[in-house]
KEMIFI-606440 format. One line per field, with one value per residue (C-alpha): residue number from 1; residue in one letter; chain; x, y negated, z. Coordinates in Angstrom, 2 decimals. Each point is the difference from the previous one (the first is absolute). Layout:
pos	NUM/...
code	A/...
unit	A/...
px	X/...
py	Y/...
pz	Z/...
% end
This chain:
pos	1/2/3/4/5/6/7/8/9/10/11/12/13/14/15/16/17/18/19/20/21/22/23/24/25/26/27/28/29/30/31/32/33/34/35/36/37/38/39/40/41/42/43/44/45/46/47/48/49/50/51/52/53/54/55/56/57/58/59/60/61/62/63/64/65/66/67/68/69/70/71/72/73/74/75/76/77/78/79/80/81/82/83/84/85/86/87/88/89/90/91/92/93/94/95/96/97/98/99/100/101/102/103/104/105/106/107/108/109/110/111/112/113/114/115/116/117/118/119/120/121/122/123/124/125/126/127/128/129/130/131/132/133/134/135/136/137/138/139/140/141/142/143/144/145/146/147/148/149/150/151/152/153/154/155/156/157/158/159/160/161/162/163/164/165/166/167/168/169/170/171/172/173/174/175/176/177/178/179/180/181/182/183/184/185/186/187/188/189/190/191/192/193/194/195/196/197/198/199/200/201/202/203/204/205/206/207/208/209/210/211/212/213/214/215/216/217/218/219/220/221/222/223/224/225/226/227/228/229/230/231/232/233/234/235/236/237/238/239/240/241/242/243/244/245/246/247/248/249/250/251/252/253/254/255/256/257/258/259/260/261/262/263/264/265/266/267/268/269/270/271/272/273/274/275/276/277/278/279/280/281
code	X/X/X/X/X/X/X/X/X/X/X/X/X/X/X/X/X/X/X/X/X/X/X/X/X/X/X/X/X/X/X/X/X/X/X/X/X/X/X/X/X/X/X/X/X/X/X/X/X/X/X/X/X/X/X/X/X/X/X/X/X/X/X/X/X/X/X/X/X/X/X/X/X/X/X/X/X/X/X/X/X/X/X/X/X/X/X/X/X/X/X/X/X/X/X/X/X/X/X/X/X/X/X/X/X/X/X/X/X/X/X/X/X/X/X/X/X/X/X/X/X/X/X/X/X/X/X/X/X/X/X/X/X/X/X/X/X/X/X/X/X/X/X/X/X/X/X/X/X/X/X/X/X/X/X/X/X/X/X/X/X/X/X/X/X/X/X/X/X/X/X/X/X/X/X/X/X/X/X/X/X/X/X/X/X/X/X/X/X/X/X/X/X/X/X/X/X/X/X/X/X/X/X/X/X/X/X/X/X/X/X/X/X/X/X/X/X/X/X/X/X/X/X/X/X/X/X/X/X/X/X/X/X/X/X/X/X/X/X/X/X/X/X/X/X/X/X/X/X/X/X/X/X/X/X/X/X/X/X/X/X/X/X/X/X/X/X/X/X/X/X/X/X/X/X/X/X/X/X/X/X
unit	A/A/A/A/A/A/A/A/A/A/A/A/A/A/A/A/A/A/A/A/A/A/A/A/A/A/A/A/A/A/A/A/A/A/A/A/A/A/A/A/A/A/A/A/A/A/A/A/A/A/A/A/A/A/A/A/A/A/A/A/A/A/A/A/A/A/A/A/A/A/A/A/A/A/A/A/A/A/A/A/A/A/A/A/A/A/A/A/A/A/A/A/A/A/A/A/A/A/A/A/A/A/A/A/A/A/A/A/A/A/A/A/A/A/A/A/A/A/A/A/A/A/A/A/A/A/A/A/A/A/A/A/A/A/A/A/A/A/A/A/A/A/A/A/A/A/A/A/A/A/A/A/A/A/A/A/A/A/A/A/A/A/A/A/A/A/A/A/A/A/A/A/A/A/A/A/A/A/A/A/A/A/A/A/A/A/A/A/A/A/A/A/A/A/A/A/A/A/A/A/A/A/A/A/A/A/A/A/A/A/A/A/A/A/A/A/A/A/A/A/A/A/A/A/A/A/A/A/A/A/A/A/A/A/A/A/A/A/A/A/A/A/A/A/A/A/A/A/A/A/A/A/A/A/A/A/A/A/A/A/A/A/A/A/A/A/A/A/A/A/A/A/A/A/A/A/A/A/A/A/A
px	22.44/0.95/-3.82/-1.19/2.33/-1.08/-3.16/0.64/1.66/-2.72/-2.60/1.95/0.93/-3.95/-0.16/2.36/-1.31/-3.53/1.50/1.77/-3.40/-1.45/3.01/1.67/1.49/2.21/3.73/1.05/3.33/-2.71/-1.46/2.81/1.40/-3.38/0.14/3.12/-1.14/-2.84/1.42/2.67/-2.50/-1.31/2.85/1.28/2.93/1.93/-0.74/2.50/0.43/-0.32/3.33/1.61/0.15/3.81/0.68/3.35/3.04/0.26/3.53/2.44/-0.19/2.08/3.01/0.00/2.94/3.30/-0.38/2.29/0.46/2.60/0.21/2.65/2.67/3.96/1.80/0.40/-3.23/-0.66/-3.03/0.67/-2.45/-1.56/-1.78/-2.49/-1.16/-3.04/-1.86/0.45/0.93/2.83/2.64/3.74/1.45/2.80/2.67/3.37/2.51/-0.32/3.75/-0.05/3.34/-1.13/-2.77/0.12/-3.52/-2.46/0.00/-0.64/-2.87/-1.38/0.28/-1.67/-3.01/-0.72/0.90/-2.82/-3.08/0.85/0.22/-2.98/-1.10/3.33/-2.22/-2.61/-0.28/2.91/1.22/3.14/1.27/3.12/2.65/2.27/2.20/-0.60/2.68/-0.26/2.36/2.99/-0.98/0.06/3.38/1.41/0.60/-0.99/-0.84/-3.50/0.48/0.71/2.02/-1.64/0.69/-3.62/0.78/0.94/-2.80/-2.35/-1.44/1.64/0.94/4.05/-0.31/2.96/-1.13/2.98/0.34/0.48/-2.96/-2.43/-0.29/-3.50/-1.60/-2.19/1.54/0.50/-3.49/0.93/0.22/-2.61/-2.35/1.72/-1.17/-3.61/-0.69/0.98/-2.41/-2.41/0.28/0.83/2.47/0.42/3.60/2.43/2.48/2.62/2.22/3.74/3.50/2.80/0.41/-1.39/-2.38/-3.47/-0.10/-1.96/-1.68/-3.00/-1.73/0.95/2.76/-2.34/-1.05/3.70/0.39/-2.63/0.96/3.33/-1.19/-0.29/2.63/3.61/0.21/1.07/-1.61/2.31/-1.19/1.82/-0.93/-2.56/1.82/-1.39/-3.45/-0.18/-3.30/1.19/0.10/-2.96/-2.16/1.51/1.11/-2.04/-3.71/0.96/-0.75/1.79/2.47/2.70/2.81/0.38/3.66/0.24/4.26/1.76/-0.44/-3.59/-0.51/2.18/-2.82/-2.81/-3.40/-0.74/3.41/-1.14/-3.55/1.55/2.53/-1.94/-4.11/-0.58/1.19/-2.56/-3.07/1.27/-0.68/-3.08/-1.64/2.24/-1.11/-1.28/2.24/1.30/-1.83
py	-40.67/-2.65/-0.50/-0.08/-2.90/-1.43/0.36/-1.54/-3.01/-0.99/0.51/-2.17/-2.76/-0.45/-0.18/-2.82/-1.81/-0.13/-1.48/-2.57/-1.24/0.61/-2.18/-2.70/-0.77/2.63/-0.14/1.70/0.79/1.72/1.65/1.52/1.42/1.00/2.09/1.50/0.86/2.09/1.39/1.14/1.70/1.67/1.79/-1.37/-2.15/-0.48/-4.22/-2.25/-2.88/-4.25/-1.22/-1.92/-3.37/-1.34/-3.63/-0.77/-1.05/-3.45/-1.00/-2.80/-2.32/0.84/-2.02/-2.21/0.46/-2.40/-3.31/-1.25/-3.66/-2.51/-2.62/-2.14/-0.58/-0.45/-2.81/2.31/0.58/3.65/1.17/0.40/3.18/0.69/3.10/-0.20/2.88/0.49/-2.91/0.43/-2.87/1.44/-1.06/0.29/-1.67/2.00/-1.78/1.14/-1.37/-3.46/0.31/1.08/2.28/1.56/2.71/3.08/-1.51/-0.06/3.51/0.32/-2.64/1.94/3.67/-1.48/-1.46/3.73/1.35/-2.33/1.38/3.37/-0.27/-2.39/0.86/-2.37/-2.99/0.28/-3.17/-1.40/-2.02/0.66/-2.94/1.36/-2.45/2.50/-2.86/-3.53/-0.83/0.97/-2.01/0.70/3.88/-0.50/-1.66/2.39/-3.55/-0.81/-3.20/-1.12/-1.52/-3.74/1.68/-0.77/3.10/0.60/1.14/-3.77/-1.78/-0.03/-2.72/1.41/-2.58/1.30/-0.91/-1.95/-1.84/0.91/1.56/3.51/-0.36/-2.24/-3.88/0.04/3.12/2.62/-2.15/3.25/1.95/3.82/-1.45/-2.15/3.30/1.76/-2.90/0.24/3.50/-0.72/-2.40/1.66/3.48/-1.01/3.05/1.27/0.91/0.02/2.16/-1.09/2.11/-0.77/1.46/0.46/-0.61/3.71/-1.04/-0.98/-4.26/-1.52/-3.56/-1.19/1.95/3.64/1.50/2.95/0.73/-0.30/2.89/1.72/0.03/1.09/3.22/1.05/-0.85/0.08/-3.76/-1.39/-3.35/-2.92/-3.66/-1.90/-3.60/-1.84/-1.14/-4.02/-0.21/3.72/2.01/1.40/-3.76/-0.94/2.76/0.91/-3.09/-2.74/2.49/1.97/3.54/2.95/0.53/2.90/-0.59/3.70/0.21/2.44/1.88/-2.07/3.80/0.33/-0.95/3.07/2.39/1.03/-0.38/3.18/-0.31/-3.50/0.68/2.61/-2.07/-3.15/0.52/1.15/-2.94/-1.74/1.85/-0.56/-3.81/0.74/1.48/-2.16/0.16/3.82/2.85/0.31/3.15
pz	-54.00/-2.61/-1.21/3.57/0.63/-3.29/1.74/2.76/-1.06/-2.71/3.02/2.02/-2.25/-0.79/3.80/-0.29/-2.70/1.37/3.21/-1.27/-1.78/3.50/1.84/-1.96/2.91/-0.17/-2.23/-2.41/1.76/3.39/-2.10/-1.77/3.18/0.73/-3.01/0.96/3.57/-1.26/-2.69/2.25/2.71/-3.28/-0.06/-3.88/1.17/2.50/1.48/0.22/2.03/-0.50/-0.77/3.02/-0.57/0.66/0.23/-2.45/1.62/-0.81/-2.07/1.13/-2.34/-3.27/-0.20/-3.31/-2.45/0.02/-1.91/-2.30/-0.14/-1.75/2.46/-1.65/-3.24/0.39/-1.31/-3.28/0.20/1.03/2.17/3.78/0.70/2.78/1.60/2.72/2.00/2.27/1.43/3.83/2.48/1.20/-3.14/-1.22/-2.56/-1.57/-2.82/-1.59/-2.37/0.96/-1.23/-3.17/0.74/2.58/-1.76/2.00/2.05/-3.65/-0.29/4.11/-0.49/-2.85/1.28/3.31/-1.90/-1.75/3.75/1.34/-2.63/0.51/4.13/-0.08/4.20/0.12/-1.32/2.27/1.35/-1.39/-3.44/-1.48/-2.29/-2.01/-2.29/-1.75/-1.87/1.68/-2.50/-3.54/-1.64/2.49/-0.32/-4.04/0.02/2.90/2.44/3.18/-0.83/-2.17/-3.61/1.24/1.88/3.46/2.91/0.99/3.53/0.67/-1.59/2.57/2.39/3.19/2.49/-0.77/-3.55/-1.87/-3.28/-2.93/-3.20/1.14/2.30/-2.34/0.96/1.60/1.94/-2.64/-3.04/-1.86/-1.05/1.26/3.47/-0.09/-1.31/3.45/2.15/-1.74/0.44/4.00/0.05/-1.74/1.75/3.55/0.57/3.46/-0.68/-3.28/-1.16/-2.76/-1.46/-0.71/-0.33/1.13/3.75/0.83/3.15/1.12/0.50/1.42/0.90/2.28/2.08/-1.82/2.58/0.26/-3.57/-0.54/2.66/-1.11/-3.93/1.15/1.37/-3.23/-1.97/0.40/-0.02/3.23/2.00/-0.71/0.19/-2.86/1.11/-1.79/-3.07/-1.68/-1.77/-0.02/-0.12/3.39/1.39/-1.72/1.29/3.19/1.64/-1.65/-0.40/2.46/-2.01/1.08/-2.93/-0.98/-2.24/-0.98/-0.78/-2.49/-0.35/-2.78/-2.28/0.48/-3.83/-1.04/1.77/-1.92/0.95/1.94/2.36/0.35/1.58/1.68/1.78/0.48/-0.44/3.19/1.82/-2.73/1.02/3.40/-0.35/-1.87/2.61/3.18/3.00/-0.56/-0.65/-3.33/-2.03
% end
């Protein structure tokens, strides 16, 4: 049987080689499967069929990895980092430790920004612009004030602003709030989210009732509006830009929690606002 087949094919593959000198025309891959047909009604193998052509899913685009950025120096001279994430329209600016003694939101801001690259379907269509320590200086020298010692939650050009020592005598005179102002005008946030201690609640200013509401549901931080305190960010962004802003009041103990209990308590209501107005993943 074997040297009949042997046969066989070497009769048939001159039959296919003095075709193709007889028909150019034809391709290699027809006659190939030509081959195979006739071999198969020769009884030597069993023919198998053209492989079905299947179009490839096409992939969303990938998402491109965080950027890391110092946008600015403290009065002691220590980078202000920042992270951006994504490159969507739809973008929140994030910032903690604008006091220096009040810590517990850097390792929130930071834990969010690895949270972000690993759940990157969260990005789509969005940018995520993260501050973990707007004040270096006051975070190196545990005080909530910067190094001229200026509070940078009343040193912006809010229409409430009062001109004194404790506030700075003209509006962004101190360079950590003057970097905050340039990143908002430089990323156009659709809301903002600062981080602070120790008034355990979710703030608010401008238009952000709702996110407030809706970061609430999950955390166990109530709604409580404060009151728009002089030449703060709050002021600045909510009343005088009109950005929807949270003041994420942080329990005066968060700093004692480590960084797990922390993200477990409080990151959800973050990737709530990330992804504000849809529901939080």
């Amino acid at each position: 049987m074997q040297a009949a087949c042997k046969q066989k094919i070497n009769y048939y593959r001159n039959l296919s080689d003095r075709t193709v000198k007889m028909n150019k025309k034809w391709s290699i891959t027809s006659m190939v499967w030509a081959l195979s047909a006739v071999l198969g009604i020769a009884g030597c193998y069993a023919p198998v069929s053209p492989p079905e052509i299947i179009a490839q899913p096409q992939r969303p685009s990938a998402i491109p990895k965080a950027t890391h950025h110092i946008v600015g120096k403290s009065v002691q001279n220590r980078p202000i980092m920042c992270t951006v994430a994504g490159q969507g329209e739809d973008t929140i600016f994030i910032l903690a430790t604008i006091h220096g003694n009040e810590s517990a939101g850097t390792p929130l801001v930071r834990r969010l920004a690895d949270y972000l690259q690993q759940h990157a379907d969260l990005l789509q269509g969005r940018k995520v612009v993260l501050l973990p320590v707007a004040n270096p200086d006051g975070m190196a020298n545990n005080s909530r004030y910067n190094a001229n010692g200026v509070d940078l939650n009343r040193n912006f050009a809010a229409a409430n602003r009062r001109n004194n020592t404790q506030n700075g005598y003209t509006a962004l005179s101190e360079p950590e709030a003057g970097t905050i102002a340039s990143l908002i005008r430089q990323h156009a946030p659709d809301r903002i989210v600062s981080i602070h201690q120790p008034s355990a609640c979710v703030d608010y200013d401008g238009p952000a009732w709702a996110l407030a509401n809706h970061m609430a549901q999950h955390c166990d931080l109530p709604v409580r509006k404060l009151g728009a305190q002089s030449g703060s960010l709050g002021s600045y962004a909510g009343l005088t830009l009109h950005i929807p802003i949270i003041t994420l009041e942080l329990p005066g103990n968060a700093d004692s929690l480590n960084e797990d209990s922390l993200w477990q308590r409080y990151g959800p209501a973050l990737v709530a606002a990330v992804v504000y107005p849809n529901r939080a993943k």
